[in-house]
C-alpha positions in Angstrom: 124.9 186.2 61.3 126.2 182.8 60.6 128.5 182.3 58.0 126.6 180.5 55.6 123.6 182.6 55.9 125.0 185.6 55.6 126.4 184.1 52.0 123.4 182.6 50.8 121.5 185.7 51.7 124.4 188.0 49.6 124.3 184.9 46.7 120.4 185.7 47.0 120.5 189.5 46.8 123.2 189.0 44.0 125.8 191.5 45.7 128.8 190.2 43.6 131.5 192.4 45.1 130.0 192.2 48.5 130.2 188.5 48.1 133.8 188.5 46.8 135.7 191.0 49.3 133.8 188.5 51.8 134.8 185.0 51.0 138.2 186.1 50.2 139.0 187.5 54.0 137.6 184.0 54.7 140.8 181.1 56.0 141.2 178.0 53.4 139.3 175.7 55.8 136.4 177.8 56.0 135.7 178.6 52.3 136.2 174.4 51.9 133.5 173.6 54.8 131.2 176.6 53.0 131.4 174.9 49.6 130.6 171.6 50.9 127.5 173.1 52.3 126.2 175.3 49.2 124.2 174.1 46.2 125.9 172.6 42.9 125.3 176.5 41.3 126.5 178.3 44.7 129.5 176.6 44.9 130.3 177.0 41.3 129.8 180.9 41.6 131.6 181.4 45.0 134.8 178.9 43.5 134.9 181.9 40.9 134.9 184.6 43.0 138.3 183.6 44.6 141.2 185.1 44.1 143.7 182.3 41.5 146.0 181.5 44.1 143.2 181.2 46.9 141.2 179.2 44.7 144.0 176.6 43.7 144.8 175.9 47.2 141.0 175.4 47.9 140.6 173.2 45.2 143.4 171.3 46.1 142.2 170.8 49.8 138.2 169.2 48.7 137.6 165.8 48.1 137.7 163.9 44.4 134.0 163.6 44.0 133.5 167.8 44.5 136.8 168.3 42.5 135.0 166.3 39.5 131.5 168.2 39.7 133.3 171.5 39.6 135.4 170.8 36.9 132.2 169.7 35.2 131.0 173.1 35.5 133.9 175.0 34.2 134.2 176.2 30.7 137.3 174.3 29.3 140.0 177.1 29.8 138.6 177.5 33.0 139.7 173.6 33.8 142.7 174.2 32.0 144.0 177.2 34.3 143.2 175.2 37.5 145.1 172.0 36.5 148.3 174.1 35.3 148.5 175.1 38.3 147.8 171.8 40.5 150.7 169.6 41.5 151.2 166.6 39.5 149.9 164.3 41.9 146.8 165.9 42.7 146.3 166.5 38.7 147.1 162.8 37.7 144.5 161.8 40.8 141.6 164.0 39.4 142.2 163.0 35.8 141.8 159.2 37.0 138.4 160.4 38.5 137.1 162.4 35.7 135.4 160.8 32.5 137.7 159.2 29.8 136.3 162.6 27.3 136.5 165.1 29.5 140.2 164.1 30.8 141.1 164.2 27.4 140.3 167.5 26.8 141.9 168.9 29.5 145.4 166.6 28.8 145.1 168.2 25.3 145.0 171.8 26.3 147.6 171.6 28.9 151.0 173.1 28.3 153.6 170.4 26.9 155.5 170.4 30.1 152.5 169.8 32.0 151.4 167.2 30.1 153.9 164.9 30.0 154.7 165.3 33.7 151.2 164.1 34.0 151.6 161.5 31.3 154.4 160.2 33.1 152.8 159.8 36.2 149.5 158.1 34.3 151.9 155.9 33.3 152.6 153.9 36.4 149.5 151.0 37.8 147.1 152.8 39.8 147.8 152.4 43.9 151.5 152.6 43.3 153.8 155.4 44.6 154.6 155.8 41.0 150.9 157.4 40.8 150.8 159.3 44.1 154.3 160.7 43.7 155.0 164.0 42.7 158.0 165.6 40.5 158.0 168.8 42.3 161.7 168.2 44.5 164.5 170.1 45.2 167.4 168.1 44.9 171.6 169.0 45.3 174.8 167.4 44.6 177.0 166.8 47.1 179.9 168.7 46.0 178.3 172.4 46.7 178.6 174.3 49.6 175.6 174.9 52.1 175.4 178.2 51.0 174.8 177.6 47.6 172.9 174.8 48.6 170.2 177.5 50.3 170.7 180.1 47.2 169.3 177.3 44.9 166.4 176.8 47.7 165.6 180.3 47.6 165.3 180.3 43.7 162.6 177.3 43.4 161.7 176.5 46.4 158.4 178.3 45.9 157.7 175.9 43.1 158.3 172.5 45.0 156.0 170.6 47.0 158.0 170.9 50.3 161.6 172.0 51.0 162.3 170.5 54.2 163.3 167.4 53.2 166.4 168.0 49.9 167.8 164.9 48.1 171.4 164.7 47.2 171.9 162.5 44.0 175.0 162.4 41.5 175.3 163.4 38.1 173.2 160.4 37.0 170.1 161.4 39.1 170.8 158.5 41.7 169.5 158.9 45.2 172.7 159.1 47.5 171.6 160.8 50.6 169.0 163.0 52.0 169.3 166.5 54.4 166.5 168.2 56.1 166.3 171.7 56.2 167.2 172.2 59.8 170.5 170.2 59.7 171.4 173.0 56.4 170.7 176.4 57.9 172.5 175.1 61.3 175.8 173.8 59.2 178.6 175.9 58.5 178.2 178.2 55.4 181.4 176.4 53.7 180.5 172.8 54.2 179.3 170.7 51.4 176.5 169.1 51.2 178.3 165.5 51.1 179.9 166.2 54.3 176.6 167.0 56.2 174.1 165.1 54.6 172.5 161.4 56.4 173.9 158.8 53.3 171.2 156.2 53.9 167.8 157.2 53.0 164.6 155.5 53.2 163.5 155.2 50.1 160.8 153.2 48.2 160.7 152.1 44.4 157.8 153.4 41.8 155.5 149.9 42.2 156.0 150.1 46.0 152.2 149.4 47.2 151.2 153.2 47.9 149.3 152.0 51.5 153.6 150.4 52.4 154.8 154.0 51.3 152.0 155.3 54.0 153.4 152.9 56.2 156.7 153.7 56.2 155.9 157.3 56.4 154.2 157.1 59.6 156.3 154.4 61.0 159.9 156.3 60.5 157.7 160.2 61.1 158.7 161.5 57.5 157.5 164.3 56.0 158.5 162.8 52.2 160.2 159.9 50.8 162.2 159.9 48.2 160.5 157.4 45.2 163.2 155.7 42.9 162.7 153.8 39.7 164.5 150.5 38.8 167.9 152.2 38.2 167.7 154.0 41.8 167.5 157.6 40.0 165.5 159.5 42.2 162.0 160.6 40.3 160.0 162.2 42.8 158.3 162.0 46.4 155.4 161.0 48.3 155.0 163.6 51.3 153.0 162.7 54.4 150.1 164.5 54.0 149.1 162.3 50.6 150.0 159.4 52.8 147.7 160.1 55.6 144.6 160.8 52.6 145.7 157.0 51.5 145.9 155.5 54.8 142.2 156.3 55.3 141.4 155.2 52.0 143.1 152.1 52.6 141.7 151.4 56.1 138.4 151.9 54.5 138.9 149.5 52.1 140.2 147.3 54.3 137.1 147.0 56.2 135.1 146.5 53.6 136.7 143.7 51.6 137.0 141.9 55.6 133.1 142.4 55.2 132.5 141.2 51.3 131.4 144.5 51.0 134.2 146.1 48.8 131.7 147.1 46.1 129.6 149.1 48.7 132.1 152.0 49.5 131.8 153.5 45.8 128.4 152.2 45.7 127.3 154.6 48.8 129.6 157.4 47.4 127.5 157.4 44.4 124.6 157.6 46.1 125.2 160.0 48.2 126.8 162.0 45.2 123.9 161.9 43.7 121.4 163.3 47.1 123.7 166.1 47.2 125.2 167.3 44.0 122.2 165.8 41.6 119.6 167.3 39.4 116.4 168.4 40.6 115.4 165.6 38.6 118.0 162.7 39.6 117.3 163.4 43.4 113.2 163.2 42.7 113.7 159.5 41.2 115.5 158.8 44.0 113.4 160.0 47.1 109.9 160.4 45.9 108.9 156.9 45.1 109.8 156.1 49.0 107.6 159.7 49.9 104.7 158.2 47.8 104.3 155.2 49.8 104.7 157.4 53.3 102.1 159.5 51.7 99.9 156.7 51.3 100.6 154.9 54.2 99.2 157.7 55.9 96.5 157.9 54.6 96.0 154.3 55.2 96.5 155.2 58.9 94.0 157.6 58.9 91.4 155.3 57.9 92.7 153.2 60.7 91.8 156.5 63.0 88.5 157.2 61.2 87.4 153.5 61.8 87.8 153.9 65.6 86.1 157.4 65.7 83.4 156.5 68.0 86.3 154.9 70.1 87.9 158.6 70.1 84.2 160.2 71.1 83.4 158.1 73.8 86.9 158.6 75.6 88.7 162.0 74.7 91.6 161.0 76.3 92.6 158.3 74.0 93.8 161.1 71.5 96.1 162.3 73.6 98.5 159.2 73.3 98.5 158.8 70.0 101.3 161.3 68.8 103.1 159.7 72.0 103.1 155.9 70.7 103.7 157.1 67.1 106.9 159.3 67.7 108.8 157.1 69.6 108.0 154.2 67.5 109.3 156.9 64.6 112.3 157.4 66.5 112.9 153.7 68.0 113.0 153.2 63.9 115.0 155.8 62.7 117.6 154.9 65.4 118.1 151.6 64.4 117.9 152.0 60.7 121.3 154.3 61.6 122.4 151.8 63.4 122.8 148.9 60.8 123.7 151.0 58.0 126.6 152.8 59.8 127.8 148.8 60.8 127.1 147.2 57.5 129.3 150.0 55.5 132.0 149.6 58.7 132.1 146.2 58.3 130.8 145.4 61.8 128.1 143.3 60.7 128.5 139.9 58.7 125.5 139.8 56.0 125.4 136.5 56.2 124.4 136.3 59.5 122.1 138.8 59.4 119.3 137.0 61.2 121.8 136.8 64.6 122.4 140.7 64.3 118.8 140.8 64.0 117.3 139.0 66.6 120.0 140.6 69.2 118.6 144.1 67.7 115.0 142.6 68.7 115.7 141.6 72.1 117.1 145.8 72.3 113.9 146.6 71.3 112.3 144.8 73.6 113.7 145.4 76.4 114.0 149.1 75.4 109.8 149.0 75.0 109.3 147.2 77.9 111.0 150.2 80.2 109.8 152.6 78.2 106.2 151.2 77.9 106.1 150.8 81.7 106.9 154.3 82.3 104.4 155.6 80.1 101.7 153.4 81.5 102.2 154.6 85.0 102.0 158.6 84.0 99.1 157.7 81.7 97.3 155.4 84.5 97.8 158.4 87.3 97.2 161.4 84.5 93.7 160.1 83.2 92.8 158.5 86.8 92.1 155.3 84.3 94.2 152.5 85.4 93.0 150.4 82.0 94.0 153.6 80.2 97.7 152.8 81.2 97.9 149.2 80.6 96.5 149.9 76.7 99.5 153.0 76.5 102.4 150.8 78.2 101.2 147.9 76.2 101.2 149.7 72.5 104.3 151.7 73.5 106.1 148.5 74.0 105.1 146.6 71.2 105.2 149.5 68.8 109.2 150.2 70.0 109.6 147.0 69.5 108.0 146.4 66.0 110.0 149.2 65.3 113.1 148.2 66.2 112.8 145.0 64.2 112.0 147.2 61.1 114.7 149.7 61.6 117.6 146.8 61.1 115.1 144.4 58.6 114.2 147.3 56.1 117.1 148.5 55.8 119.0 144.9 54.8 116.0 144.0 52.6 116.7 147.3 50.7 120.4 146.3 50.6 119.9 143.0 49.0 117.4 144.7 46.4 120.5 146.7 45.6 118.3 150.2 46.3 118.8 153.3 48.3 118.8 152.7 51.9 119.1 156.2 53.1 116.5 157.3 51.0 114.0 154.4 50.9 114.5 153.5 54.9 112.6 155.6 56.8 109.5 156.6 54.8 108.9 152.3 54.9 109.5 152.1 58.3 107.2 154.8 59.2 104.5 153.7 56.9 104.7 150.3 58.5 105.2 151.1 62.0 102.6 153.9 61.8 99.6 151.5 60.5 100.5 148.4 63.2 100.9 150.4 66.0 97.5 152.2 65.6 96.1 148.9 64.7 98.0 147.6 68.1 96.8 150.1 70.0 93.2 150.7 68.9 92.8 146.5 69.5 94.1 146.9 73.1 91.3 149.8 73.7 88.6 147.9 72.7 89.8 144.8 74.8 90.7 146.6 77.9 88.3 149.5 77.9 85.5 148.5 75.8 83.4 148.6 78.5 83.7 152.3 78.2 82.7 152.8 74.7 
């Protein structure tokens, strides 16, 4: 059984301790991608069935929006115990995200340590390594020996974020050199650390732009870099794997801003929060109104259907190409719909020229209906041995795929510049439309090529 069956089915049957031996023989990656997956209550009750130390490094691995909405959920000391045991930069980043009350609260009930380690990183402008940086180093003068340079590894190394990279600085907290791991256990037990140690680090200061620290973590393939303030004493580190989550952030942003659509990242985030982790009653104002006018739409095209009923009677066959014409209009629609929104949240396409985007989306469309419609008329002409019967199918199919393509990118960008939802509101419009002009187009084309039949 599938993996998130077989716990819905256990969350369903409410086998607790079933459900907690499971998802705790489960890898970090897997328990993230279940989560992800489950509703807002699920994933709150399977987040407390995990071991503390399991469910820190869970935590630590999903993304700010799903951080926020369980911490929502937790009772306050519940909050508290996961952000003791965060590191400082992942805390300071969830506190930014979290509602001016509620990160408060937790900042209040933290230990005093805690808090002003997170205070301190608070401190410093947002997108700076000052913000991203975290405290948790081990660093070594440079008159001790290698092995008591490994003794003192031993003893807190399990509390840093990463011991491969040490930083040597003097008795004023001044970065003067840096030595990996490697180069320690390799050196001769007796050697001091000033003796083996590389004396020119990279390093950047605490209102280095975070996306250059990125940069220059990539560039020079670090896994940390030392972060210095304006005295060069050493304050903490930015390690690789925060600059990779900030590199995609950036590029992201990037693309947008190149667009004029910096607003429309967070803008889609929230909506898609919202589809996912909503109330009931949140994701019901959201998609019904759009339902409600499929809903009638339909309707509308089934007076369509009932006004050509005699149409139907006279020639059974007609009946049979209806679903045909209707579902790859549906999907003609749907596929382009995808298409613009995917470009216009990339960047690829320029809103103000919209109409250029458009009409090249329209001559796809066209072209696509004309192959398309050709194909069909030929199998319909040779199925029903009515050669009219073919031209009315190829004819419908090709104007209905490309009616529907048209919709598909127009829709969408009308929704846009109203500010609503497109993924919500996009297809139910499209398919109301499409649906009522393509039975229109083709019940026309019957009664001009086959009325003689009727």
């Amino acid at each position: 059984m599938p993996l998130y069956e077989e716990i819905t089915y256990l969350l369903s049957k409410k086998d607790i301790d079933l459900l907690k031996e499971k998802v705790n023989e489960l890898d970090i990656v897997e328990i993230v991608n279940l989560i992800q997956e489950l509703s807002p209550k699920q994933k709150v009750i399977i987040f407390r069935l995990l071991n503390k130390d399991l469910a820190i490094e869970v935590f630590e691995k999903l993304d700010t929006n799903l951080q926020e909405n369980l911490t929502t959920s937790f009772a306050e000391d519940e909050v508290v115990e996961i952000m003791e045991d965060l590191a400082p930069d992942d805390k300071a980043r969830l506190l930014d995200e979290l509602p001016a009350k509620v990160a408060k609260r937790i900042m209040e009930a933290l230990s005093k340590e805690e808090r002003e380690m997170t205070a301190h990183l608070l401190g410093y402008a947002p997108e700076t390594a000052g913000r991203i940086m975290t405290p948790e180093y081990i660093s070594l003068k440079k008159d001790i020996t290698v092995k008591e340079a490994l003794d003192r590894i031993r003893k807190v190394g399990m509390d840093k974020e990463t011991v491969y990279s040490l930083y040597v600085t003097d008795k004023e907290r001044k970065l003067e050199g840096v030595i990996s791991l490697r180069v320690l256990v390799m050196s001769n037990p007796e050697d001091t650390i000033g003796k083996i140690m590389y004396d020119h680090p990279a390093s950047v200061s605490t209102y280095t732009d975070q996306e250059d620290v990125a940069k220059l973590l990539q560039q020079q393939d670090l896994i940390a870099v030392p972060v210095v303030d304006r005295e060069k004493r050493l304050v903490g580190i930015v390690t690789f794997d925060d600059a990779m989550d900030i590199m995609e952030e950036e590029t992201t942003e990037d693309i947008l801003d190149k667009a004029g659509l910096s607003h429309l990242g967070k803008q889609e985030s929230d909506r898609s929060n919202v589809l996912i982790t909503g109330s009931l009653l949140d994701i019901w104002k959201v998609r019904l109104p759009f339902l409600v006018i499929t809903l009638i739409g339909g309707m509308l095209a089934g007076l369509v259907i009932e006004g050509f009923e005699e149409s139907l009677e006279a020639i059974a066959a007609l009946a049979i190409f209806i679903p045909v014409i209707m579902d790859m209009g549906g999907n003609v629609g749907t596929q382009s719909s995808t298409i613009f929104s995917r470009a216009l949240v990339l960047g690829q396409i320029n809103v103000k020229n919209f109409f250029q985007h458009w009409f090249k989306e329209v001559q796809v469309g066209l072209s696509i209906g004309a192959l398309l419609g050709i194909a069909a008329g030929v199998i319909a002409a040779i199925w029903q041995q009515i050669p009219a019967l073919g031209i009315v199918v190829g004819l419908s199919l090709g104007l209905t795929i490309t009616i529907a393509t048209a919709l598909g990118f127009f829709i969408p960008y009308v929704l846009f510049k109203l500010g609503l939802d497109q993924a919500a509101g996009s297809d139910p419009i499209i398919t109301t439309i499409k649906d009522i002009t393509g039975l229109f187009i083709y019940f026309f084309l019957v009664s001009q090529f086959l009325g003689h039949m009727l």
